[in-house]
C-alpha angles and dihedrals in degrees: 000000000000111000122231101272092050096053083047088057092050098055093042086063095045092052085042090056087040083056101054089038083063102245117134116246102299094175116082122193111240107200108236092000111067135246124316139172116280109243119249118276124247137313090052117065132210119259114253130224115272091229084062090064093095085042102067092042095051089052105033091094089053095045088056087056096048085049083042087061091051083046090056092041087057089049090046093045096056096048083046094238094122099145121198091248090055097046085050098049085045094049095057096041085060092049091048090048086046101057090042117042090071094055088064101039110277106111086152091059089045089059096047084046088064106043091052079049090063106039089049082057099049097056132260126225126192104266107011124128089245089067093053086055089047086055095046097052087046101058092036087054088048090055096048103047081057101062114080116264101254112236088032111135110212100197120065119245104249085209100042095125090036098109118243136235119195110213106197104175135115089234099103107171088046083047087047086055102034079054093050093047093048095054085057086056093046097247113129101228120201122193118216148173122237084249095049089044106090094033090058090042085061111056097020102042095210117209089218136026110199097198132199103191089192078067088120139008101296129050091209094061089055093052086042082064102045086044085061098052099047085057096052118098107270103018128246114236111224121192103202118215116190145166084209107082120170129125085249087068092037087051099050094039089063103038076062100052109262119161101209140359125213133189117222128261095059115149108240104237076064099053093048085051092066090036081058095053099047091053093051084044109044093058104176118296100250133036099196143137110243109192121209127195122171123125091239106095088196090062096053095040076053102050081043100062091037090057112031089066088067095055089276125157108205119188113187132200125186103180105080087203103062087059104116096049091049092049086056098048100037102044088194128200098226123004130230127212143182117211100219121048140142116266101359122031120221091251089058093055093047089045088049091048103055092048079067121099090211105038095025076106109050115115114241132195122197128213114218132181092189114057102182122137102261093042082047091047095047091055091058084035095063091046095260109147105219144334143227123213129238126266096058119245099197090214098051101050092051091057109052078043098060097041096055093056098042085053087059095050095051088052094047090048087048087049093056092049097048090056 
């Protein structure tokens, strides 16, 4: 396996040949993570998460009167009656737009949203060339929030909770029939090809992979794949079904990670019993309380939805004031803040929370819609562990999420040990 700085060596040379080729710098650096493509600029948007469909239903309303506030600050700014409090109202609608937009889709919105942030910041004046811009983002951000988010589905999925199973094998008439025995048992089967696989675990984030490795030409591209999935967080569990049965093959299915092996033929009331069982058996790989506090109520029904999915449970506060009280109640596992908020900032209640002698050790993850160095060095700066940029990148989230508990767990478990 190549170490860091290897891996650092090799994508130095990659942006060094993009460069020459002429493309703009395509890798961006994840904290923590590790390097990913940058996403297109507008006017494309990214594709949202089905799950954030109601969502946005439920807050587009809400979206058109933060928008209608920047629409009264322009009209204010050009008969020169901008008040302070309106300045101020305006300001933090921009910076919630801002951090939101991009979640459903709009990263061009995202964009307008802060540019209007930082002119509003830096200060408007009647007849001044800034004002004219003020007017042009707003009405540009007007016009996109109305267009529909592209990759939103309208009508709700009838089988969204119904656990899913991944068939990836050439077999197509025992797939046909593995498909048809799982919908009696209330499990929603896809069939897929090795090509189609990661593409489908991706945007369908299947419960259970039955696997043929045989699926293509070659053996060695089918337990690549299972390899993969035993290393995402959290892993994947793959049930491999194969013709080819040897204890070579037992043997190398489970050094990879497999979590059961199964000789064709199997009849496949057999095979969906096991799928059954595992899913009875592989509950999801934390049972945590994760706390949210940050004053936009889409960002936490977002984080919401993203979490809950992963055994989760999300409590959510949007009131910076009633903290302390929350925290008590609550006793969470990781806690989530949001930088900017009305009354208390995010780096006071993390500030607040490691002067305490209870909660001095909670780990605590920061949103942030800048990213710059010295908002990225105060987070570290304040005791905060780690941060996730706005706007959200599900994934990602869930990631960072899920590390950082299972890293709690392994010290606890170390702790107990050690007594």
């Amino acid at each position: 396996i190549p170490g860091e700085e290897a891996v650092r060596t090799q994508i130095k040379g990659l942006r060094q040949k993009l460069k020459s080729a002429g493309a703009a710098d395509l890798i961006e650096t994840v904290y923590g993570i590790g390097y990913r493509l940058k996403p297109p600029k507008a006017p494309s948007r990214q594709h949202p998460l089905t799950a954030l469909t109601g969502i946005w239903e439920r807050f587009n309303p809400r979206i058109s009167d933060q928008v209608a506030v920047l629409e009264q600050a322009v009209a204010a700014v050009s008969k020169n009656t901008f008040s302070q409090k309106l300045r101020t109202e305006a300001e933090q609608e921009a910076h919630t737009l801002a951090g939101s937009l991009g979640t459903f889709g709009f990263s061009k919105g995202s964009q307008l949203a802060k540019k209007i942030e930082h002119l509003l910041q830096t200060g408007l004046s009647a007849g001044t060339k800034e004002v004219k811009l003020f007017q042009k983002l707003v009405t540009a951000l007007r016009q996109e929030i109305e267009r529909p988010p592209d990759g939103l589905v309208t009508v709700a999925d009838p089988n969204a909770d119904e656990p899913k199973l991944l068939i990836i094998d050439s077999d197509r008439q025992l797939a046909d029939e593995l498909v048809i025995v799982a919908h009696t048992q209330g499990i929603r089967a896809e069939v897929a090809t090795l090509a189609e696989a990661r593409d489908k675990i991706a945007r369908d984030h299947p419960n259970v992979v039955l696997l043929d490795p045989d699926v293509s030409n070659s053996t060695k591209e089918g337990l690549l794949l299972l390899a993969e999935l035993r290393k995402q967080q959290p892993a994947l569990p793959v049930l491999v079904f194969t013709a080819h049965d040897s204890l070579s093959n037992r043997v190398e299915v489970s050094r990879l990670g497999g979590y059961g092996f199964f000789q064709k033929p199997v009849p496949p009331n057999q095979v969906l019993e096991a799928v059954t069982q595992l899913l009875q058996r592989t509950d999801p790989v934390t049972e945590a309380t994760v706390m949210v506090v940050d004053d936009d109520p889409q960002i936490l029904a977002i984080l919401r939805t993203l979490l809950e999915p992963w055994g989760l449970k999300v409590v959510t506060l949007d009131d910076p004031r009633q903290f302390w009280e929350k925290l008590a109640a609550s006793s969470p596992d990781l806690l989530i803040l949001d930088i900017k908020m009305p009354y208390l900032s995010g780096f006071e209640l993390c500030q607040v929370v490691r002067n305490d002698s209870r909660w001095g050790g909670l780990p605590v993850l920061f949103l942030t819609a800048p990213t710059d160095a010295d908002t990225i060095n105060q987070v570290f700066a304040v005791g905060a562990d780690d941060y996730v940029s706005k706007p959200i990148v599900g994934p990602e989230l869930v990631t960072r999420i899920i590390n950082r508990l299972e890293r709690i767990k392994l010290l606890r478990r170390l702790a107990q040990l050690s007594h």
